[in-house]
PDB file of N, CA, C and O in Angstrom:
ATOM      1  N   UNK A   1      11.868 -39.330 -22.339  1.00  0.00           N
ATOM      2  CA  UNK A   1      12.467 -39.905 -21.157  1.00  0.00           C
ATOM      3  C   UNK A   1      12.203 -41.397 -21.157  1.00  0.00           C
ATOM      4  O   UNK A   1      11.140 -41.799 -21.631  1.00  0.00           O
ATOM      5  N   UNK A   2      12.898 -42.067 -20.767  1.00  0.00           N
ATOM      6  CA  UNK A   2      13.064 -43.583 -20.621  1.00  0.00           C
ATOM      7  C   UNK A   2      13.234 -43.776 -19.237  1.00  0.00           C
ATOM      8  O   UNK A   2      13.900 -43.011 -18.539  1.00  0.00           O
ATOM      9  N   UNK A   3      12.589 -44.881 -18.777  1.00  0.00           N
ATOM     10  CA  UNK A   3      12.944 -45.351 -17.434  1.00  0.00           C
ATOM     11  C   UNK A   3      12.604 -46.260 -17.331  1.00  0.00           C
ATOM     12  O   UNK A   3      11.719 -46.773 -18.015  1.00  0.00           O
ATOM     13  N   UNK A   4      13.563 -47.057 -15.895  1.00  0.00           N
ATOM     14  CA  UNK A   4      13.764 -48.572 -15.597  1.00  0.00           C
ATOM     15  C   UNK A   4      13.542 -48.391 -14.117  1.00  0.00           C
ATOM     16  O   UNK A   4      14.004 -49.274 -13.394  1.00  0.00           O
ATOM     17  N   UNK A   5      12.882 -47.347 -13.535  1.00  0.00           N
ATOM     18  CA  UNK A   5      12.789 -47.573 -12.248  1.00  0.00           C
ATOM     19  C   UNK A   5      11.124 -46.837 -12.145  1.00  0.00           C
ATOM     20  O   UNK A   5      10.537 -46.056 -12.893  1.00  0.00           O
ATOM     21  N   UNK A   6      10.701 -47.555 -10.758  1.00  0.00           N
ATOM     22  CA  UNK A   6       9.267 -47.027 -10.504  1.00  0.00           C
ATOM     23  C   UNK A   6       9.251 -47.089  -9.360  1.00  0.00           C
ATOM     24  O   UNK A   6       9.870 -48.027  -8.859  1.00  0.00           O
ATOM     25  N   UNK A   7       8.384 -45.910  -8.257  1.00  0.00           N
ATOM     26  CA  UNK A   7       8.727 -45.946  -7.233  1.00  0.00           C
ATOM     27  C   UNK A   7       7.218 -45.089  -6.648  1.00  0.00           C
ATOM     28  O   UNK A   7       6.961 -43.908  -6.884  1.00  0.00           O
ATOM     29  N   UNK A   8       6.380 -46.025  -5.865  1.00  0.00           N
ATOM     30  CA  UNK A   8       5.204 -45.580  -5.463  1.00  0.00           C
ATOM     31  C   UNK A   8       5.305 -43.939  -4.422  1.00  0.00           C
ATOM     32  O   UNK A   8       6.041 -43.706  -3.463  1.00  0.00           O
ATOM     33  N   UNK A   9       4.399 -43.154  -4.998  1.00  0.00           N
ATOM     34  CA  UNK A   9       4.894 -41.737  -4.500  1.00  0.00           C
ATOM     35  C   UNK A   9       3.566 -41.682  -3.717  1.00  0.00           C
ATOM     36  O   UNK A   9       2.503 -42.139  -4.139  1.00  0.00           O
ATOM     37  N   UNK A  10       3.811 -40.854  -2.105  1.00  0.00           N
ATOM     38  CA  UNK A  10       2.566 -40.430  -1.763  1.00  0.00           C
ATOM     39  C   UNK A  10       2.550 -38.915  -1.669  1.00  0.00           C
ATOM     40  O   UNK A  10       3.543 -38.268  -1.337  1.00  0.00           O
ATOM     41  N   UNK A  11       1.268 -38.333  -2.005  1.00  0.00           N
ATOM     42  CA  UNK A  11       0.959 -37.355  -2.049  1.00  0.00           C
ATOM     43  C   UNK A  11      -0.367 -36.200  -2.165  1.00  0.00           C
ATOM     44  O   UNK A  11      -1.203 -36.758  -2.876  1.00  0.00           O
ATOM     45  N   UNK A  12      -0.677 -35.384  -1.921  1.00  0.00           N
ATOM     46  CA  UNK A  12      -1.985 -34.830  -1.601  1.00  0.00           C
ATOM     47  C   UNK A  12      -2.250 -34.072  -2.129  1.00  0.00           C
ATOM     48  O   UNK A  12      -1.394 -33.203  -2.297  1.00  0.00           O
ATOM     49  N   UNK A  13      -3.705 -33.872  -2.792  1.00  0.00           N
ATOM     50  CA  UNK A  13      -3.719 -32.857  -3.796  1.00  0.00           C
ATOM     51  C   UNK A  13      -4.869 -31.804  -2.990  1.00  0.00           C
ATOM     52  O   UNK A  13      -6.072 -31.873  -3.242  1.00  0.00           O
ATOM     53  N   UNK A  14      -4.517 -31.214  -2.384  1.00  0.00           N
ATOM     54  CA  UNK A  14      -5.092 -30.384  -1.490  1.00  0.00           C
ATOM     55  C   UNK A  14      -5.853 -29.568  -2.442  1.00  0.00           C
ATOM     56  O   UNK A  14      -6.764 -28.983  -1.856  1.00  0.00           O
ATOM     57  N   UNK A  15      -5.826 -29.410  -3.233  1.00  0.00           N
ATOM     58  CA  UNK A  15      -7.291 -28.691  -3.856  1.00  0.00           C
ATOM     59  C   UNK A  15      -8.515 -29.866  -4.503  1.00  0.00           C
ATOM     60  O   UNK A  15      -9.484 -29.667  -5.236  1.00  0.00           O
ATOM     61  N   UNK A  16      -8.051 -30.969  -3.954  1.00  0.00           N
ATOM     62  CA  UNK A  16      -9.346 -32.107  -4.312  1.00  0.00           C
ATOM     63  C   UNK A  16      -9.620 -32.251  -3.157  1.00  0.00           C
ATOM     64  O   UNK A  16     -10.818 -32.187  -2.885  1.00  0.00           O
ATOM     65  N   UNK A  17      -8.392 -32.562  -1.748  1.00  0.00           N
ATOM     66  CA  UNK A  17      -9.237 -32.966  -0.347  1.00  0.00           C
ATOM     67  C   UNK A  17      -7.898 -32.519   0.455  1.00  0.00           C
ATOM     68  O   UNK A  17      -6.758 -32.812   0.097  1.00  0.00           O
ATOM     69  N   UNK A  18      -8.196 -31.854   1.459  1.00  0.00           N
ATOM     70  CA  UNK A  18      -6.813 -31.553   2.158  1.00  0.00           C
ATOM     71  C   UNK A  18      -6.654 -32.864   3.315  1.00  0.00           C
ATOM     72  O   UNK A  18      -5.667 -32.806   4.049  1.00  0.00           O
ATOM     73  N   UNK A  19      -7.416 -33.799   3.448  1.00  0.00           N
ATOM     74  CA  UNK A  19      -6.685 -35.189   4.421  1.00  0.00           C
ATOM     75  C   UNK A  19      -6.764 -35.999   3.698  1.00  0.00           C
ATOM     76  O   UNK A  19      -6.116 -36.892   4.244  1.00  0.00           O
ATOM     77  N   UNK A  20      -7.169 -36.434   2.647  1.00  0.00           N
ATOM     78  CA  UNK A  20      -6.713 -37.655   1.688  1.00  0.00           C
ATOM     79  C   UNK A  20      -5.080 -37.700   1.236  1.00  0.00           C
ATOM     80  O   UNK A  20      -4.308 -36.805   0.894  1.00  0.00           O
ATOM     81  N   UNK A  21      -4.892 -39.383   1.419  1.00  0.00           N
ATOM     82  CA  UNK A  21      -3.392 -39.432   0.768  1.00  0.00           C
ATOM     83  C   UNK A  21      -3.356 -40.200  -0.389  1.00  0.00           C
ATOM     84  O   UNK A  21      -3.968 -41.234  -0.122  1.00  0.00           O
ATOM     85  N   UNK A  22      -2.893 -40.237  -1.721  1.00  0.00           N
ATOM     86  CA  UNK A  22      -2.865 -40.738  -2.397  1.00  0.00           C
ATOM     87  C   UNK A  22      -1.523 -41.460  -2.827  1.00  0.00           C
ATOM     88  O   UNK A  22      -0.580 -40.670  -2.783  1.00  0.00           O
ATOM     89  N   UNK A  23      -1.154 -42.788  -3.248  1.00  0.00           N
ATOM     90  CA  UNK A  23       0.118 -43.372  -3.727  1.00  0.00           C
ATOM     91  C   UNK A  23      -0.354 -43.910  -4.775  1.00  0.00           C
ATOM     92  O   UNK A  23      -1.246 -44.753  -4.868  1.00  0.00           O
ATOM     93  N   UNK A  24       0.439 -43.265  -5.804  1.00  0.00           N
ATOM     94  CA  UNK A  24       0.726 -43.471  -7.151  1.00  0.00           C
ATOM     95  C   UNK A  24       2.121 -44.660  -7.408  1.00  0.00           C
ATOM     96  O   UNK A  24       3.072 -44.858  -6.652  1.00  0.00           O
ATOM     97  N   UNK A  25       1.923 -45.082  -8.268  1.00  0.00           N
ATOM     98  CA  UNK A  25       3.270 -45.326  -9.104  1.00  0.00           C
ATOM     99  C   UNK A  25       3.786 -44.820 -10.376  1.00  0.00           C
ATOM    100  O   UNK A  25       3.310 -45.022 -11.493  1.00  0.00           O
ATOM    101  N   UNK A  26       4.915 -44.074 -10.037  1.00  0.00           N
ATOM    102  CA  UNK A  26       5.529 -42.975 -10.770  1.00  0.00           C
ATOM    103  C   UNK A  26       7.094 -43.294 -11.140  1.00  0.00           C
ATOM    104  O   UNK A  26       8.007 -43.467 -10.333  1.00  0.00           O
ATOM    105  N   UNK A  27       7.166 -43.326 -12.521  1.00  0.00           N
ATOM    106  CA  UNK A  27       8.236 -43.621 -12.901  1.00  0.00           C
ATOM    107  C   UNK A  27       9.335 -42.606 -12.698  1.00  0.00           C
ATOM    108  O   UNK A  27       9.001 -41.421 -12.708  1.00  0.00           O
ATOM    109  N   UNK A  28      11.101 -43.043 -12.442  1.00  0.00           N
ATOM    110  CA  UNK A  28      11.774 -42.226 -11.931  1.00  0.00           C
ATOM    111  C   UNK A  28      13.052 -42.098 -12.799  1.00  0.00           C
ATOM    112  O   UNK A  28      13.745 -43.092 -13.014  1.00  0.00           O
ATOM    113  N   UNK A  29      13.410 -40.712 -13.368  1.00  0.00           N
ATOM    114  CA  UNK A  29      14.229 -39.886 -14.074  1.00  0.00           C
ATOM    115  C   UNK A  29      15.802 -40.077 -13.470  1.00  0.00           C
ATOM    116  O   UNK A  29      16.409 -39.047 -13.177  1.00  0.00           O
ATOM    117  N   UNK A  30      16.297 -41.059 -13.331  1.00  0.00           N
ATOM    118  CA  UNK A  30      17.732 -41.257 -12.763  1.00  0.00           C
ATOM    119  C   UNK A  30      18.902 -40.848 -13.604  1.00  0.00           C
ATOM    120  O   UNK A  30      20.004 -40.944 -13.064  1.00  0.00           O
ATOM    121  N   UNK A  31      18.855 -40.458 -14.700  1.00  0.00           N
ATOM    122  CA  UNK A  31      19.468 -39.177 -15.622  1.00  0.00           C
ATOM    123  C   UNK A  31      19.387 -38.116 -15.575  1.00  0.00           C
ATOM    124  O   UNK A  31      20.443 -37.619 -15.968  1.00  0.00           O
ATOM    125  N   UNK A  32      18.440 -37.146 -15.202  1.00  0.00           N
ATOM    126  CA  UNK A  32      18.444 -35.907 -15.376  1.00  0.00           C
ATOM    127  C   UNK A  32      18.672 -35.574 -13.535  1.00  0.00           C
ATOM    128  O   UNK A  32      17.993 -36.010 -12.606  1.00  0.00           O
ATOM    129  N   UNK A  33      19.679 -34.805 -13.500  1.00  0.00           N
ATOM    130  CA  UNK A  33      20.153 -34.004 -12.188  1.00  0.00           C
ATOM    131  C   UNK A  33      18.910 -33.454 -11.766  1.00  0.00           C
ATOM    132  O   UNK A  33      18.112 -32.967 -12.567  1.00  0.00           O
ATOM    133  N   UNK A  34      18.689 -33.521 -10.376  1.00  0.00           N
ATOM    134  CA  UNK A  34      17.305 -32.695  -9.757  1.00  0.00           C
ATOM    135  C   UNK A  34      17.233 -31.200 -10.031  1.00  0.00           C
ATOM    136  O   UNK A  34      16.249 -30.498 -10.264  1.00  0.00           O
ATOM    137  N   UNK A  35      18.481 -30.901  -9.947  1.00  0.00           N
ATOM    138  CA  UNK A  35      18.529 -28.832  -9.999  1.00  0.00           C
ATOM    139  C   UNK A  35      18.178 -29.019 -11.635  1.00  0.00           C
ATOM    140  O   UNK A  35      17.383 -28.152 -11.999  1.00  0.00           O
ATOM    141  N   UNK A  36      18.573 -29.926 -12.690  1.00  0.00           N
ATOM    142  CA  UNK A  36      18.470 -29.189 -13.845  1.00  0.00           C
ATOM    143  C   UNK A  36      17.208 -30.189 -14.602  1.00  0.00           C
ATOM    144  O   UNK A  36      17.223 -30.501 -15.793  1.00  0.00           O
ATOM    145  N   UNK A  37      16.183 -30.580 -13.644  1.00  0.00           N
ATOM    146  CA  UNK A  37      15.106 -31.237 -14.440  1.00  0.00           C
ATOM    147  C   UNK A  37      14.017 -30.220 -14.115  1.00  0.00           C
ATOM    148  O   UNK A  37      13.852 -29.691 -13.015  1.00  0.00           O
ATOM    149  N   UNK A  38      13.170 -29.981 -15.410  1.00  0.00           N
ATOM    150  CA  UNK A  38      12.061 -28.725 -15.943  1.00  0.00           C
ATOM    151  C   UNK A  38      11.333 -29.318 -14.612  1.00  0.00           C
ATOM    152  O   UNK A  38      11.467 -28.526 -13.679  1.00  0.00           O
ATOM    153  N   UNK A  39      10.802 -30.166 -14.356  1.00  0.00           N
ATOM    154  CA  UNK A  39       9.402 -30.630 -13.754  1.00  0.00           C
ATOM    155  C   UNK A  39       9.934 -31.701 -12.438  1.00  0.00           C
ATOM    156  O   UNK A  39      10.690 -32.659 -12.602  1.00  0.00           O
ATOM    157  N   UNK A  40       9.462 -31.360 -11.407  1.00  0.00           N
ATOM    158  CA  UNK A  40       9.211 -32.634 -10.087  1.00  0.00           C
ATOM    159  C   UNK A  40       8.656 -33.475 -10.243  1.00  0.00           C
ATOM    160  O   UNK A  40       9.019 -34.447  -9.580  1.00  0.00           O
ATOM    161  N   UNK A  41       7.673 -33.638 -11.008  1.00  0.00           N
ATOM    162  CA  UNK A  41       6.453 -34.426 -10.949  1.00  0.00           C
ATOM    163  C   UNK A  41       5.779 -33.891 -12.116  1.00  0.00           C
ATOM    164  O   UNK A  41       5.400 -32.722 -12.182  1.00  0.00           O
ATOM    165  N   UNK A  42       5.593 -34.964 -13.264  1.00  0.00           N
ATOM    166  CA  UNK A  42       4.714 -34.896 -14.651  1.00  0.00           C
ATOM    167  C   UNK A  42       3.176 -35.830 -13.889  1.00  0.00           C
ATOM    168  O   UNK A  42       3.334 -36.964 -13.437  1.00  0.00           O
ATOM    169  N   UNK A  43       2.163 -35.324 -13.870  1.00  0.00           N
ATOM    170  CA  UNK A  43       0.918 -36.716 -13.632  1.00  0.00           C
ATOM    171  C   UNK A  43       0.056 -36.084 -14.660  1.00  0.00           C
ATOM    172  O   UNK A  43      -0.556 -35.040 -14.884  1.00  0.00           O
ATOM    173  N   UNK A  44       0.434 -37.764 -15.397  1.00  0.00           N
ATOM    174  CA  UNK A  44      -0.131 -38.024 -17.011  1.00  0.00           C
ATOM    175  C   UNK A  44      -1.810 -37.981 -16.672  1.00  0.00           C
ATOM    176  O   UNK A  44      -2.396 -37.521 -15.692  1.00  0.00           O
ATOM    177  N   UNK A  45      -2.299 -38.614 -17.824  1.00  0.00           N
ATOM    178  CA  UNK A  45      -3.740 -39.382 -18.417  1.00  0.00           C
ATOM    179  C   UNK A  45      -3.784 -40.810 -17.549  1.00  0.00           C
ATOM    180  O   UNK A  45      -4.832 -41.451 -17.639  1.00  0.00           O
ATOM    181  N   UNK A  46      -2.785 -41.314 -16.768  1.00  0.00           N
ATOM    182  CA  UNK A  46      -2.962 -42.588 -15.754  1.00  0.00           C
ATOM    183  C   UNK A  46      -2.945 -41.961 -14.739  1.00  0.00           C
ATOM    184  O   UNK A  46      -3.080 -42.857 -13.905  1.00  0.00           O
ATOM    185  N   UNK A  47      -2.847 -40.709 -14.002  1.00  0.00           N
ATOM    186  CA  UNK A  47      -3.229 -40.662 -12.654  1.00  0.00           C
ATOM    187  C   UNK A  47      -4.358 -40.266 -13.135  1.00  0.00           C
ATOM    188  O   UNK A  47      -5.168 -41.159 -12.884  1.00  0.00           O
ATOM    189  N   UNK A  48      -4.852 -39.436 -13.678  1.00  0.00           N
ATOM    190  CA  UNK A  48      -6.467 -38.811 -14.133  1.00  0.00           C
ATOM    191  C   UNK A  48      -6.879 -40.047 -13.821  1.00  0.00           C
ATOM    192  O   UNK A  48      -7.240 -40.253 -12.662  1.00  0.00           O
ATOM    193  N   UNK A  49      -6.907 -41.141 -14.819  1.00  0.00           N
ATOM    194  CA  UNK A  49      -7.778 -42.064 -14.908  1.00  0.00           C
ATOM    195  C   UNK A  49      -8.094 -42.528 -13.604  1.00  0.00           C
ATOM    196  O   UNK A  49      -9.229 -42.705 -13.162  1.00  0.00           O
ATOM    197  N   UNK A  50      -6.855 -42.742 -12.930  1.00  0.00           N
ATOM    198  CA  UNK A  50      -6.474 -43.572 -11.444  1.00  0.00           C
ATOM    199  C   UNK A  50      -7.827 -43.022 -10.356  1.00  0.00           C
ATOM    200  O   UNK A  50      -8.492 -43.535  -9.456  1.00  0.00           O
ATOM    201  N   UNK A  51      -7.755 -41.636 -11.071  1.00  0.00           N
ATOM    202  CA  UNK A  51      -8.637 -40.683  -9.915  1.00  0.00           C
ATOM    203  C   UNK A  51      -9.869 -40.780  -9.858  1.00  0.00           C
ATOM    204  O   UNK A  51     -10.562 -40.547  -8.868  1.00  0.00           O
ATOM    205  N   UNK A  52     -10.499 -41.393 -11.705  1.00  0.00           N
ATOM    206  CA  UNK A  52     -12.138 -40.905 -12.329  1.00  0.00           C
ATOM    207  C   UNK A  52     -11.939 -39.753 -12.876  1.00  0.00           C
ATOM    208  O   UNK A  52     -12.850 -39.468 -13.653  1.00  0.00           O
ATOM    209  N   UNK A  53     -11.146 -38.988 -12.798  1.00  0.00           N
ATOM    210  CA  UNK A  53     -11.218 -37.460 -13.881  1.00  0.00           C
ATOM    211  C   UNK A  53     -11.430 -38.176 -15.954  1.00  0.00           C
ATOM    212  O   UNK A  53     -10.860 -38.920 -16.752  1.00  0.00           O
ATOM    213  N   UNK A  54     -12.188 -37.606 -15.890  1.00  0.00           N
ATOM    214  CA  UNK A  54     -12.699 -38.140 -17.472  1.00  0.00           C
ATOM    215  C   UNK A  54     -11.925 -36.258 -18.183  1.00  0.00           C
ATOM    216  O   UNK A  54     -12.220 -35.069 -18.065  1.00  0.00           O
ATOM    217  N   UNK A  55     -11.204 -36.826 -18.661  1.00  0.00           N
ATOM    218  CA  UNK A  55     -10.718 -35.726 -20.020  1.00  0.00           C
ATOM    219  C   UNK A  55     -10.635 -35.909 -21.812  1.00  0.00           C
ATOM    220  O   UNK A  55      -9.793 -36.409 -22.557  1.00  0.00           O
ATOM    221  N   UNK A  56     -11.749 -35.341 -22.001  1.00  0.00           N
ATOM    222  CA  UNK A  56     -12.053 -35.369 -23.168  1.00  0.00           C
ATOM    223  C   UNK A  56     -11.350 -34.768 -24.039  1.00  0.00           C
ATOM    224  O   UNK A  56     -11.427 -33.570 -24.313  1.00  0.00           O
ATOM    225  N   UNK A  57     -10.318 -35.907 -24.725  1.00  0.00           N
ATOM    226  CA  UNK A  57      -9.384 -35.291 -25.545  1.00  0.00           C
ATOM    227  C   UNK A  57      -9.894 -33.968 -27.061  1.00  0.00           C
ATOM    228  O   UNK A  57      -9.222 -33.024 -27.476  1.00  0.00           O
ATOM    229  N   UNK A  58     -11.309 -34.451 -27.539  1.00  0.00           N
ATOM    230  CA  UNK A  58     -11.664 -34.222 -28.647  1.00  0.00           C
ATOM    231  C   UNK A  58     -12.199 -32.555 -27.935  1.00  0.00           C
ATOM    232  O   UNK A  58     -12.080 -31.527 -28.601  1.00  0.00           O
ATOM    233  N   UNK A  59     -12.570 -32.560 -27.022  1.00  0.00           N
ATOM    234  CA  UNK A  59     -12.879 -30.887 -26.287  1.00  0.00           C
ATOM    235  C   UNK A  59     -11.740 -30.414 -26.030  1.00  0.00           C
ATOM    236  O   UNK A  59     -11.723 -29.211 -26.292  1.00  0.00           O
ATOM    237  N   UNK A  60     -10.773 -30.792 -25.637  1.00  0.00           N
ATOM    238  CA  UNK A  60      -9.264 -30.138 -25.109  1.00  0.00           C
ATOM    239  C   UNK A  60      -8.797 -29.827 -26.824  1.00  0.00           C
ATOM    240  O   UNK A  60      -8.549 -28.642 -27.048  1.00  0.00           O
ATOM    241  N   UNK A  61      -8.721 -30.377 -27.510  1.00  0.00           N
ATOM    242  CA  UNK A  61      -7.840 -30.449 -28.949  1.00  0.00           C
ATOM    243  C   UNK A  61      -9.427 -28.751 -29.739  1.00  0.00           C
ATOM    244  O   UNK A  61      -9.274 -27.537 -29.607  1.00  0.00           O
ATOM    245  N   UNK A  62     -10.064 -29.129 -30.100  1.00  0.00           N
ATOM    246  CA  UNK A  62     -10.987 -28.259 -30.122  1.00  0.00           C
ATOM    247  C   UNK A  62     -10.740 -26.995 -29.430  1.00  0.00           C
ATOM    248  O   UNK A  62     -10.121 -26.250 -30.189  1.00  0.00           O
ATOM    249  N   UNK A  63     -11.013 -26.354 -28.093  1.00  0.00           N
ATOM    250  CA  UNK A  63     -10.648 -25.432 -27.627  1.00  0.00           C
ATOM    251  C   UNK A  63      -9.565 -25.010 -28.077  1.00  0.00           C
ATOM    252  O   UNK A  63      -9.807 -24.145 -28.919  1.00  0.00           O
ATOM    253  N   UNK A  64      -8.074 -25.238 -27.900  1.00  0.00           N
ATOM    254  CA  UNK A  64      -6.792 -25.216 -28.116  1.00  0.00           C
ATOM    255  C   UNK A  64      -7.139 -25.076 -29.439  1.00  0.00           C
ATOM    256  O   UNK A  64      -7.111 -23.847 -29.373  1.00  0.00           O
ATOM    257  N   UNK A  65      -7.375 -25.235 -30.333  1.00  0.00           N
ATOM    258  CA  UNK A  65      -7.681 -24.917 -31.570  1.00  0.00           C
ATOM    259  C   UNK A  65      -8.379 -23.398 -31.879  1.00  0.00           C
ATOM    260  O   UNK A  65      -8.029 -22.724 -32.848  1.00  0.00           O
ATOM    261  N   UNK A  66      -9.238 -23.035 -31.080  1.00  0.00           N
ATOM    262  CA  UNK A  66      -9.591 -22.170 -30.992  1.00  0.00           C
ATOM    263  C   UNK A  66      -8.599 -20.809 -30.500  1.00  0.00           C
ATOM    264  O   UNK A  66      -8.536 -19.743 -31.111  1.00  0.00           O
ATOM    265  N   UNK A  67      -8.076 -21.054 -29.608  1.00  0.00           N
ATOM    266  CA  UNK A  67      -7.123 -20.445 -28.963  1.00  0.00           C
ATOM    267  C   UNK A  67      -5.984 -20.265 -30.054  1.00  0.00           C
ATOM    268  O   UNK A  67      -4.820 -20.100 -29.691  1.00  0.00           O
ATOM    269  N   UNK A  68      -6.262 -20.291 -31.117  1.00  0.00           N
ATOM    270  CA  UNK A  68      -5.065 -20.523 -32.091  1.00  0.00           C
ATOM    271  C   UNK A  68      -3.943 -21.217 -31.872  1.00  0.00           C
ATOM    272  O   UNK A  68      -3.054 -20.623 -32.482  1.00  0.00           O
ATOM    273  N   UNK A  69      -3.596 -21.965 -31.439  1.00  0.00           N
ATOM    274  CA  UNK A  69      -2.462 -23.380 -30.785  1.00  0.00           C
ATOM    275  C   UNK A  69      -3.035 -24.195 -31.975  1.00  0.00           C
ATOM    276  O   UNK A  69      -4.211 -24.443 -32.238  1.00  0.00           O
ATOM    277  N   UNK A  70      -1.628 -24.630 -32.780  1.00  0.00           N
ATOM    278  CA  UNK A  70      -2.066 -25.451 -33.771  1.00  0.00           C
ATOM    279  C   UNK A  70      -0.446 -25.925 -34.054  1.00  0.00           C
ATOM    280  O   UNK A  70       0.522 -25.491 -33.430  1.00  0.00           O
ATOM    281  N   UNK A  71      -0.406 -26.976 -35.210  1.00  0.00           N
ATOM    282  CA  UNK A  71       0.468 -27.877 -35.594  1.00  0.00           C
ATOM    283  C   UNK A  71       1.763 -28.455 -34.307  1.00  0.00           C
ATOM    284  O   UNK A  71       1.622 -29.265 -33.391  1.00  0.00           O
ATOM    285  N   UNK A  72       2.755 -27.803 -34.649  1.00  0.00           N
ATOM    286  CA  UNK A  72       3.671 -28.401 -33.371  1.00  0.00           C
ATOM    287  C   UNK A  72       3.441 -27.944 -31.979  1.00  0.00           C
ATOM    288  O   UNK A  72       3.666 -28.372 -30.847  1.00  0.00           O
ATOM    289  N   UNK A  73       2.762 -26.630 -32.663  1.00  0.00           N
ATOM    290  CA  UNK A  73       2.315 -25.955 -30.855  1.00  0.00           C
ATOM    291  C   UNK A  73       1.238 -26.608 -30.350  1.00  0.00           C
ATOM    292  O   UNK A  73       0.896 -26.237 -29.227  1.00  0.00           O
ATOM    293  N   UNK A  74       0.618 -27.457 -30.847  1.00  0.00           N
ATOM    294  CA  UNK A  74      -0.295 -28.299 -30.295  1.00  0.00           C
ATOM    295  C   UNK A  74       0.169 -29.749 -29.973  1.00  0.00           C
ATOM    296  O   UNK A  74      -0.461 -30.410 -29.146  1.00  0.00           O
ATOM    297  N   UNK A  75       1.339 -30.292 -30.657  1.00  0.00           N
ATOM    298  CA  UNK A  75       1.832 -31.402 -29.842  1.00  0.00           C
ATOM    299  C   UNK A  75       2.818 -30.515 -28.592  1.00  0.00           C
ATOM    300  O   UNK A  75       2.708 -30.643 -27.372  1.00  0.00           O
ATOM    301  N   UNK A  76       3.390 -29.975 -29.039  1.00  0.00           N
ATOM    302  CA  UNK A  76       3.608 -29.645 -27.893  1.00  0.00           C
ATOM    303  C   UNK A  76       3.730 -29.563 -26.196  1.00  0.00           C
ATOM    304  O   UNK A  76       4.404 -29.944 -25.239  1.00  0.00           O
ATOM    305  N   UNK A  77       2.210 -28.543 -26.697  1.00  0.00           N
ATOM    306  CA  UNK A  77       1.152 -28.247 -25.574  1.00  0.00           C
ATOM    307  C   UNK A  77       0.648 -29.587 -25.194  1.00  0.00           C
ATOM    308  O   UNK A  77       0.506 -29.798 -23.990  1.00  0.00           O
ATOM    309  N   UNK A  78       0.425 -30.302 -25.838  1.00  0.00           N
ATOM    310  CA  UNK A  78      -0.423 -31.998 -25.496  1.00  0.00           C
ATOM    311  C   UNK A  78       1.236 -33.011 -24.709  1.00  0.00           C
ATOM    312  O   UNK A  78       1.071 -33.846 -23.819  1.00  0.00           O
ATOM    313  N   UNK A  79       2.632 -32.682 -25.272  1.00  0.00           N
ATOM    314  CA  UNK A  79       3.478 -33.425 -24.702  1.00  0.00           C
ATOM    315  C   UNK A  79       3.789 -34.168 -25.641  1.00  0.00           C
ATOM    316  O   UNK A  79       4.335 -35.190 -25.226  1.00  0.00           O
ATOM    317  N   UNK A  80       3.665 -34.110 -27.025  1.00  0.00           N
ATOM    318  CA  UNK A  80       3.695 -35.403 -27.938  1.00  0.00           C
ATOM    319  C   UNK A  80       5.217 -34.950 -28.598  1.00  0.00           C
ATOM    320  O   UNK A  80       5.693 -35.736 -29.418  1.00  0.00           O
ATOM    321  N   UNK A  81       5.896 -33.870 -28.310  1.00  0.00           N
ATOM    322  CA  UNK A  81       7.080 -33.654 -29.361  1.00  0.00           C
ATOM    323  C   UNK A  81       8.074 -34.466 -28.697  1.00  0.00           C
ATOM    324  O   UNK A  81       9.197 -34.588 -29.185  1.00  0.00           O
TER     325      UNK A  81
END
């Protein structure tokens, strides 16, 4: 996906705090029709960060490895295809 538009989103992640509001800036999909886009909302490795959530790529890739998820099913699963 490519995009030329960004548009600060607010929103609550009620299983971290049910009265906190959070506004992101989230890039916006002005090609893909709403009924026929997979996902509402993708939040990458920059809202994590945004938050303090530390995700350790080398434990996530490891596990998933374990789990037998490997070559494309592991970009995949990670978002890289």
């Amino acid at each position: 996906m490519t995009s030329n538009e960004e548009s600060l989103v607010e929103m609550k992640l009620i299983e971290l705090s049910s009265n906190n509001t959070i506004t992101f800036p989230c890039q916006v999909d002005s090609k893909t029709a709403p009924n026929e886009a997979p996902y509402h909302i993708i939040l990458g490795s920059d809202f994590m960060e945004a938050l303090g959530i530390n995700i350790e790529y080398s434990d996530l890739l490891e596990s998933m490895r374990r789990k037998g998820v490997r070559g494309s099913g592991l970009q995949y699963y990670l978002g890289f295809n």
